[in-house]
C-alpha positions in Angstrom: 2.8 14.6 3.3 2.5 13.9 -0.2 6.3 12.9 -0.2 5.6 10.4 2.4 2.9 8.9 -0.6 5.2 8.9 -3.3 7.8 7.1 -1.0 5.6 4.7 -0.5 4.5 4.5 -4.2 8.5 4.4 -5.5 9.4 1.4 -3.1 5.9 -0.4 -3.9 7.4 -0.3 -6.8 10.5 -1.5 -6.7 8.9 -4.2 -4.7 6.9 -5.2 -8.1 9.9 -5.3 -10.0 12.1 -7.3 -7.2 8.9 -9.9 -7.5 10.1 -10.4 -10.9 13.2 -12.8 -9.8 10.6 -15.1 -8.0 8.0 -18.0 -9.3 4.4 -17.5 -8.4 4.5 -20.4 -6.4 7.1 -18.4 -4.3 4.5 -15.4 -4.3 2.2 -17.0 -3.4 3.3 -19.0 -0.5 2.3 -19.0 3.1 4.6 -17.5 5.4 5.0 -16.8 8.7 3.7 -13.0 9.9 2.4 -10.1 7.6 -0.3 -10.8 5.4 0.7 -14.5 4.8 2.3 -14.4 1.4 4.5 -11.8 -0.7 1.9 -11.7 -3.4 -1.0 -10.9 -1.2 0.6 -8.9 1.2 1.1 -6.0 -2.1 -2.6 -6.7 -2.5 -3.6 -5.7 1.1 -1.5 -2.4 1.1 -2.8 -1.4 -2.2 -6.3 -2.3 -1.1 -6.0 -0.4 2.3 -4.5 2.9 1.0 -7.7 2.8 -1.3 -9.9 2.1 0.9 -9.1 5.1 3.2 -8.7 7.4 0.9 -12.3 6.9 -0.4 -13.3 7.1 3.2 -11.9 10.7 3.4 -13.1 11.3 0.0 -16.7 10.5 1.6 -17.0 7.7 -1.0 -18.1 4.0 -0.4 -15.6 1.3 0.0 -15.1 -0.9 -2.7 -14.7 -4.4 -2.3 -11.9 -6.1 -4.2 -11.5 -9.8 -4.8 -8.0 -10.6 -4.5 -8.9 -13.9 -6.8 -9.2 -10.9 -9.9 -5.5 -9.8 -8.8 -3.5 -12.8 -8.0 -0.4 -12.0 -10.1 2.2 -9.1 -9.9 1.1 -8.1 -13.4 -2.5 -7.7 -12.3 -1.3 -6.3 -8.8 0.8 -3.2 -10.7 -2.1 -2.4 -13.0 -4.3 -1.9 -9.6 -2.2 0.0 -8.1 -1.5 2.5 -11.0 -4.6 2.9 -11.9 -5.4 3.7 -8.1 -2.3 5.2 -8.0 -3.5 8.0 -10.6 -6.7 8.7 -9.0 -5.3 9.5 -5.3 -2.5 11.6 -6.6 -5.1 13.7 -8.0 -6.7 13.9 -4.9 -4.2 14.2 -2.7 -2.3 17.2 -4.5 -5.8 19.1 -4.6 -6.7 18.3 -0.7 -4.5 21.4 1.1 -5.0 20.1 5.2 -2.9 17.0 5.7 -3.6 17.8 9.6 -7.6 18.6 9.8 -9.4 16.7 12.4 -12.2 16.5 10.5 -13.5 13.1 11.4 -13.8 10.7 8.8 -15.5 7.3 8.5 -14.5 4.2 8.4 -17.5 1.6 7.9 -15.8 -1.6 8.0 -14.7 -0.4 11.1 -17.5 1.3 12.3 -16.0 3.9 13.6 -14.8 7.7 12.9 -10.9 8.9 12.7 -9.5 12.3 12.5 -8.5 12.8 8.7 -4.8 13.9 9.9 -5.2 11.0 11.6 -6.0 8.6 8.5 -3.1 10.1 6.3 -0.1 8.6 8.6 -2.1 5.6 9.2 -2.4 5.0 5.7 1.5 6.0 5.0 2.3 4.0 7.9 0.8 0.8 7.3 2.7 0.5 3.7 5.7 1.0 5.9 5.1 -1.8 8.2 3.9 -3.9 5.5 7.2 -3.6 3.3 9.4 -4.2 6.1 7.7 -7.5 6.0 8.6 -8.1 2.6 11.9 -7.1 3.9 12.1 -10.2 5.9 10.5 -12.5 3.8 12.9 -11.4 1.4 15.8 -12.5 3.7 14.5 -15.6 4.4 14.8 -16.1 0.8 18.2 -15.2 1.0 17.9 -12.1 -1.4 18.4 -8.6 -0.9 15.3 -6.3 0.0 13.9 -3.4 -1.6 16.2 -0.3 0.5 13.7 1.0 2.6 15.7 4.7 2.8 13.9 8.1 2.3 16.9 10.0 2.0 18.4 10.1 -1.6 15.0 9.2 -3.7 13.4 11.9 -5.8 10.0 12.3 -6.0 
């Protein structure tokens, strides 16, 4: 499982560094699907993946203002600090598939924790192949989205 979360990690970051070629104003601007725009799109899946993590960690959700975190810069220094604190955590936790129920209060509900660990690799997923098509639109090539040939 913890493959699936560095995957995710080494094309989120590849995403920052394809944002590079591209003006805020670009970032930043509305499009159709997804999250609405490149820039806070990255925000939502960095925010997410925290989010549920502290939920299986037991820990309360922190909200984020996106405002604070509204250029790649700012968006990469989130998500490695994040980045740091869930690795630890996740190459300590040893059952990727427990049904242990875990809570989810902005939802209100409980989810089985095996559950909550493909949601959260699942969602980047989604959410990437709708930079993917932004990325298109803009008539440049997209982060490769392939498992097979990385190292982790």
């Amino acid at each position: 499982m913890i493959d699936f979360f560095r995957y995710n990690w080494q094309v989120r970051e590849e995403w920052f560094e394809w944002c590079q070629q591209l003006t805020l104003e670009q970032l930043t601007a509305q499009r159709t699907g997804g999250q609405g725009s490149i820039l806070f799109t990255l925000f939502h899946i960095i925010d997410v993946e925290y989010s549920w993590i502290r939920a299986v960690k037991g820990m309360e959700d922190i909200r984020v203002d996106y405002a604070e975190y509204d250029t790649v810069e700012k968006l990469k220094t989130l998500s490695d600090r994040w980045r740091g604190e869930i690795e630890d955590f996740l190459t300590s936790y040893n059952d990727f598939s427990s049904k242990e129920e875990i809570y989810a209060p902005w939802l209100k509900m409980k989810f089985p924790a095996g559950e909550v660990f493909l949601h959260i690799i699942s969602h980047e997923i989604h959410h990437t192949g709708q930079l993917s098509v932004w990325s298109r639109e803009l008539n440049l090539k997209p982060v490769s989205a392939n498992f097979i040939g990385r190292s982790f």
